[in-house]
N, C-alpha and C positions, 0 to 999 in steps of 0.2 A: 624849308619844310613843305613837303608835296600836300597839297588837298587829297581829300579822301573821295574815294570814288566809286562806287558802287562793280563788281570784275564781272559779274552776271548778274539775268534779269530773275531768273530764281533766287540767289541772295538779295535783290534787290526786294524781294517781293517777301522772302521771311525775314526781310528786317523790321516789316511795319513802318516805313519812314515814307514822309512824302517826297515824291520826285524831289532832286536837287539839293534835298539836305543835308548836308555836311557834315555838321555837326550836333545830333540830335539830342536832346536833353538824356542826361541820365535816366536810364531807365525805361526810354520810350521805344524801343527796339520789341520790349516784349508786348505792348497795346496787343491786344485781340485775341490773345491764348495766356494761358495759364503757366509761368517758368516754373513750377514747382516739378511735373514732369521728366523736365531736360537734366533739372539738377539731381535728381534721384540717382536719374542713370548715370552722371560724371561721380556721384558719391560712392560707387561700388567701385570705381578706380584707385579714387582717393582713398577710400577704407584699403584696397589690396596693398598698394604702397605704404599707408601706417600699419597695417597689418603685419609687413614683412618686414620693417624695421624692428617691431617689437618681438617678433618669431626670433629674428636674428641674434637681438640681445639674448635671449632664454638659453638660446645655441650655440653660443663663442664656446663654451668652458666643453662642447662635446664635439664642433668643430676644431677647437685645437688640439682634442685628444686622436683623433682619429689622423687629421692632417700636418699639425706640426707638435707632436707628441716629445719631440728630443730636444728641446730647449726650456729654459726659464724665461724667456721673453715676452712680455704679455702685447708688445707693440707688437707682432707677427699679426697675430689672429684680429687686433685692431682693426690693421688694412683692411680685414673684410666689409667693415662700417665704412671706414677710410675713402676706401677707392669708391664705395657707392654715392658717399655724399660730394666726393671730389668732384665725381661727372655729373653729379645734379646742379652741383651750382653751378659749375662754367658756363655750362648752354645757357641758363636760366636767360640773359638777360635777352639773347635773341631769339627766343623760343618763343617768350611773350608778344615777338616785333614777329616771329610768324605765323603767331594765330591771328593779329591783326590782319597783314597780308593773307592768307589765303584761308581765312576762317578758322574758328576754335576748333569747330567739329572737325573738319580734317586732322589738324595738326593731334588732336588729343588720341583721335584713333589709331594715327601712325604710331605717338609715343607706347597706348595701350599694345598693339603688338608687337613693336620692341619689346619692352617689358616683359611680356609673358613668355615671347621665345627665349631671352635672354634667365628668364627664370628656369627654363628647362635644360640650359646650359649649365647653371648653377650647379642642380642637383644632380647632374654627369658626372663633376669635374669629379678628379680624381687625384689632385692636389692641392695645396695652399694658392698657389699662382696661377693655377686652371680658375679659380674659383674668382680670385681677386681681380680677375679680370673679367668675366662675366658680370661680375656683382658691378662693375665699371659701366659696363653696356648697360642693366639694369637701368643705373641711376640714369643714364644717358634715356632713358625711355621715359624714367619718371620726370624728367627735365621738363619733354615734352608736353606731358598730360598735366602737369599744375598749374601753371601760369594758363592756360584755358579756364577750366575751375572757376579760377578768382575772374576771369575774364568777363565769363557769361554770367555769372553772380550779377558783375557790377554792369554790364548792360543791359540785364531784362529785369531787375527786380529796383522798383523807385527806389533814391536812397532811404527814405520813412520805413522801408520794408526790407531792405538789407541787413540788420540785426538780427532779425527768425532766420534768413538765410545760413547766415552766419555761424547760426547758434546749432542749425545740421549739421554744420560742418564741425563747431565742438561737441555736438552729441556721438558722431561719426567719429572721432579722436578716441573717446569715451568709449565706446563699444570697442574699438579697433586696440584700446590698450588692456583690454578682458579678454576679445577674443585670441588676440596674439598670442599675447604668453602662453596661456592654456591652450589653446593648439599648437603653439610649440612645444610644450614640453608633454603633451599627449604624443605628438607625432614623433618629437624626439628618443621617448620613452618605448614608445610602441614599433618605430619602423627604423629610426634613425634618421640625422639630421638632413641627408636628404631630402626629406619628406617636406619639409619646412616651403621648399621653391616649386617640387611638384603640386604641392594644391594650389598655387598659382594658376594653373593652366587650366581648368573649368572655369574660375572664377574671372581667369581673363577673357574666356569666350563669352562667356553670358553677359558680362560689361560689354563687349564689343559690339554684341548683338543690339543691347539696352539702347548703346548710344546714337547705332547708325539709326534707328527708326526713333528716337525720341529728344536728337537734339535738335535744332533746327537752325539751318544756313543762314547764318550771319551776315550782315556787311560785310565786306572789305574794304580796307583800304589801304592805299600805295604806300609804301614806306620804302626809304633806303637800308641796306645793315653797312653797320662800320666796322669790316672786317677788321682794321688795326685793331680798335677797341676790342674787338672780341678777343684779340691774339695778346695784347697788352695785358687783360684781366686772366689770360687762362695761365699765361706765365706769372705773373704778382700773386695767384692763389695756389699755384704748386711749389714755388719757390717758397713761400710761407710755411705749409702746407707740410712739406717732405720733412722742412728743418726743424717747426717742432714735435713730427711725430717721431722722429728716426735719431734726436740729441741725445737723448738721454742713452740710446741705445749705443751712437758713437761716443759717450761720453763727454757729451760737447763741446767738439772738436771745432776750433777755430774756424773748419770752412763750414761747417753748420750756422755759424752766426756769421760768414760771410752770405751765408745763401737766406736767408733770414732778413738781413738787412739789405741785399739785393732787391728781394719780394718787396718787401717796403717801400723802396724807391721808386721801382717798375711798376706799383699801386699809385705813388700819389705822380708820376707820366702820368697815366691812364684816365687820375683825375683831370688833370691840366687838358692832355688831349680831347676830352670830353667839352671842359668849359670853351675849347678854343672852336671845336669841331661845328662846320656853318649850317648843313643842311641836316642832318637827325643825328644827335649823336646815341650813343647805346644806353647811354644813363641821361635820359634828358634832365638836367638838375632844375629845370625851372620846375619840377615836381617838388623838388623839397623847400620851396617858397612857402607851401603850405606846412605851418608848423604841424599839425597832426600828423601828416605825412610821413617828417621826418622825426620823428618822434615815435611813433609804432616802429618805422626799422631800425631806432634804438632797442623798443622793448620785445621786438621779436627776435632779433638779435641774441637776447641774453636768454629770452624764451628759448631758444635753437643748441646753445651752448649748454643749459642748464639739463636740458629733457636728454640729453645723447649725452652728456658727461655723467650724470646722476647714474646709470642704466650698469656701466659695466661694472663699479666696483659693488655694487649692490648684486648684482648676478651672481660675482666671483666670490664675495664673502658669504652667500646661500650656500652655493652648489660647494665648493672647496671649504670653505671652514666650519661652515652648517651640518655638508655632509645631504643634503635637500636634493632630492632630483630636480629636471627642469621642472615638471609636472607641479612637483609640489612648491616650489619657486614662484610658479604662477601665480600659484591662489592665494599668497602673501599680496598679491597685487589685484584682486579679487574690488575691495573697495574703492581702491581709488577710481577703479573703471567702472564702477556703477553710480561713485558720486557724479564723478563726471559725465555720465552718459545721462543721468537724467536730470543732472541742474545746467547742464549747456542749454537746452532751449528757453530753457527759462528766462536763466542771464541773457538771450538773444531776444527775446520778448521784453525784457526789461530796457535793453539798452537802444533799442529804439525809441526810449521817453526820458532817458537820464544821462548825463552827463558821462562820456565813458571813464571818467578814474573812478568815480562811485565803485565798479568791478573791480578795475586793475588794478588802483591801489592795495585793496585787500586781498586779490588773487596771486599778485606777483608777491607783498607780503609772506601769506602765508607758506606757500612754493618753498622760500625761505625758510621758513621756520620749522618745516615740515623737514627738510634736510638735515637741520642740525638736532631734529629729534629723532632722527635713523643713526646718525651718525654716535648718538649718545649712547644708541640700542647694540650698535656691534661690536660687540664680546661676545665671549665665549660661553659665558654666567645667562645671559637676558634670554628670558623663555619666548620662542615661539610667536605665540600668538600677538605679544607687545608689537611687533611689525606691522599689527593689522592697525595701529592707532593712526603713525603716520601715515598711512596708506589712503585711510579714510582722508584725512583732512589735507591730505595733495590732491585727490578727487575733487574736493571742495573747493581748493584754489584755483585746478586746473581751468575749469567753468567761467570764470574769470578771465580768463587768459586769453586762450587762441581766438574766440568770434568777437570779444572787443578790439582787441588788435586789429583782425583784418577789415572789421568795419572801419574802422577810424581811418587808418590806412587808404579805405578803395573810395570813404564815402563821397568824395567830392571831387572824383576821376571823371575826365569827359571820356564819352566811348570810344574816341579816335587814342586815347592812352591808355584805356583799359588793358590793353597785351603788357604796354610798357611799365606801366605801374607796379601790376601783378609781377610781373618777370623780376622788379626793380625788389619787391618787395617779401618776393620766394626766393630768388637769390640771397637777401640778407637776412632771411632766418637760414637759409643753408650756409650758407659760411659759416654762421652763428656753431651750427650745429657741427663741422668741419673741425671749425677750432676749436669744440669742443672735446671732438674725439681724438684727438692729434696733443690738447694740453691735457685729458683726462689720462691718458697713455703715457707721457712724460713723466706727470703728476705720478701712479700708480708705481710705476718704474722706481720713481727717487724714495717714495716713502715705504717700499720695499728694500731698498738697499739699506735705507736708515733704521727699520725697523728688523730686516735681518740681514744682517753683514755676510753678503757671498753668497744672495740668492737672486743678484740683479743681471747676471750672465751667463750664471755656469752650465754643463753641461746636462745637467741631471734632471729627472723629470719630477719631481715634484708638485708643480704647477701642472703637469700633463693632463692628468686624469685622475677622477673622483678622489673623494676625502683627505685633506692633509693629515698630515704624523702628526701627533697630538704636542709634540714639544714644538711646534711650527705654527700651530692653528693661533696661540695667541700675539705674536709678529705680525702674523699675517693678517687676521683681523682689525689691529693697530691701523695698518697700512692703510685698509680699503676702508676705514671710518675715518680715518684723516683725509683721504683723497675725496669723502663727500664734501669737505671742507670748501672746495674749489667753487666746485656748480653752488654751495650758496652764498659764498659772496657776490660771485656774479651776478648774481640776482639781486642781489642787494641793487645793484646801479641801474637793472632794470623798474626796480620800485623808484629810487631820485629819477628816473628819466621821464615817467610818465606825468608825475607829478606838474611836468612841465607843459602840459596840453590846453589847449584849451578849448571851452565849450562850444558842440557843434553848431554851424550857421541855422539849421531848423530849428534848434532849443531855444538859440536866441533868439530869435524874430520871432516864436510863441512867445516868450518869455515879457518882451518888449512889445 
């Protein structure tokens, strides 16, 4: 493993370090300026990308009306999430190893305009596979700009002061899953789902702008990339990947679980190559030495799975068996993004003096429970406004969730791993999230067939556009309360996983 070494005297000089330091404590990168600035302007990126995840959910049931209208297949319209989060995780883990190298600010700026042009590709296309493949380049951009984020998070702010960080970043979640929807389904409503990718493009300029004059030139340092490893995980996550988004649709067909268990295999190469790999490899595992560590990309993992699997059948049972435009689909999700938005700093204020399951425990909990009280609610009988309960108290748990995690996670990163940690630790809530939409998509599929015999392939549009037939609506909402099923067990193993943490090094030594 190469030393780290300063590429110019201007990153030298907004690093704040003294000549020849190497490895400078967490945190001391930002001495003599204020990081709260820097991170403002990375949080209008991060808000556009959960912005446009949560836009996109609103929008599946009007983008598959318009673009693949002639089928019952609800894994079509999937891909559009699919292909986004496919390209986000693959780069992820050397994305993080390029903001190390030639700085966050760089790298986060290139992915920002990716992103945004790739947004205005989006809202061009003019078919299903126009579109799946922009939305590809997309994630490819948000690849870029995450693992920075967490990067400069965890190099300018002490770790004692990483929890408020944090907690912007769940209050930022919070805002981002109020303003999505409702600007989706306003714009959906009002112009068409085009609309969705073009407000992107203001909001990518003025990010861009924010960033170049308010982040500031990092260190660098030398690293090598291990293209194998790159090539190894991009095939072990497509091969996984394809087989169970696309089984249920081949009926799963023998080379489905051939390709399945292929991915599997060509994963745990990639782990081996890793542990064998002499000079850096892509996943450094002596990171997950630290039980916290590996422990958060347990429960961000299930976090990743649970939030992008919960999203579609909950969309589909609004807009289709409800009858609810996107519009008013939104504002059923009205509470959870205001619990959320204004108890994330809190919880980031708190968990800088407390233990972090004190949160998780009860946020990943509730998450839980919160699921199987939506899932009670969809019928055809249950009025309305009952969807605002669960709503609220997934707000509540949310808060809990995302800024303990990724403190826990980054809090005891030296800044020569900050890229790698981050990248190690955004890649496994994106897989998380991958496989979530790829099993949510299987899942929907089979409890539609079960739930109505001869509506998992055929020709007719049904599923197409607005309102089901009334002899349909009760099948169909069967289906998508059973498919909530899924995202809350998973969570469940997120609740035993965290439970396994233990208390941070600064609590202790107050403590003691």
């Amino acid at each position: 493993m190469t030393d780290s070494t300063p590429t110019t005297r201007a990153d030298a000089a907004s690093a704040s370090v003294s000549p020849g330091t190497t490895h400078p404590a967490p945190g001391a990168e930002s001495a003599g300026r204020s990081p709260w600035p820097a991170l403002w302007a990375l949080v209008i990126g991060f808000f556009m990308i959960l912005v446009d995840t949560t836009i996109v959910s609103v929008a599946n049931p009007a983008i598959k009306a318009a673009l693949d209208p002639s089928t019952n297949n609800l894994d079509n319209v999937v891909w559009v999430t699919s292909a986004y989060l496919l390209a986000y995780a693959v780069p992820l883990l050397i994305t993080g190893r390029l903001g190390d190298r030639f700085g966050p600010k760089r790298i986060y700026l290139i992915g920002l305009a990716v992103f945004t042009l790739a947004s205005l590709g989006c809202g061009l296309s003019s078919s299903l596979e126009m579109l799946i493949v922009f939305r590809a380049v997309q994630g490819l951009g948000a690849s870029l700009m995450t693992p920075q984020t967490m990067a400069v998070i965890t190099r300018t702010f002490p770790p004692t002061q990483r929890g408020a960080a944090m907690g912007l970043w769940g209050a930022t979640s919070g805002v981002a899953m109020l303003v999505g929807p409702l600007a989706g389904g306003l714009l959906v409503d009002g112009f068409g789902w085009e609309w969705i990718f073009f407000v992107n493009l203001p909001v990518g300029v003025i990010g861009f702008v924010l960033a170049w004059i308010l982040v500031p030139n990092l260190e660098t340092h030398e690293h090598r990339f291990d293209i194998l490893g790159v090539f190894l995980s991009a095939v072990a996550l497509f091969l996984i990947v394809f087989g169970l988004q696309e089984g249920e649709h081949y009926d799963w067909a023998a080379w489905v679980w051939v390709m399945i268990v292929a991915g599997v295999a060509v994963l745990a190469l990639f782990i081996w190559q890793q542990a064998k790999t002499k000079s850096e490899p892509l996943v450094p595992l002596a990171l997950f030495r630290d039980r916290n560590f590996s422990v958060a990309n347990i429960g961000i993992a299930t976090v990743g799975f649970t939030v992008t699997a919960m999203s579609l059948p909950m969309m589909f049972f609004y807009q289709l068996a409800r009858g609810l435009t996107p519009t008013e689909s939104a504002l059923l999700l009205i509470p959870m993004a205001v619990f959320a938005g204004v108890l994330s700093p809190i919880a980031g204020r708190i968990l800088d003096r407390v233990d972090p399951r004190v949160l998780l425990v009860p946020g990943l909990s509730l998450t839980a429970i919160s699921l199987l009280w939506y899932s009670s609610l969809m019928n055809p009988d249950s009025a309305t406004w009952m969807f605002l309960l669960p709503s609220g108290l997934l707000g509540i748990a949310q808060s809990g969730m995302w800024g303990p995690l990724a403190t826990t996670a980054t809090r005891n990163l030296e800044p020569r791993q900050a890229g790698a940690g981050a990248g190690i630790y955004n890649t496994t809530r994106t897989i998380g999230s991958v496989l979530g939409s790829a099993a949510i998509a299987a899942f929907m599929q089979n409890r539609l067939t079960a739930n109505l015999p001869g509506a998992g392939g055929g020709g007719g549009d049904e599923f197409g556009s607005g309102a089901l037939p009334d002899a349909v609506i009760p099948g169909f909402s069967d289906a998508m309360a059973q498919s909530m099923l899924l995202p809350a067990g998973i969570m469940v193993i997120g609740v035993i996983a965290v439970l396994f943490m233990q208390r941070p090094a600064h609590l202790a030594a107050r403590k003691s």
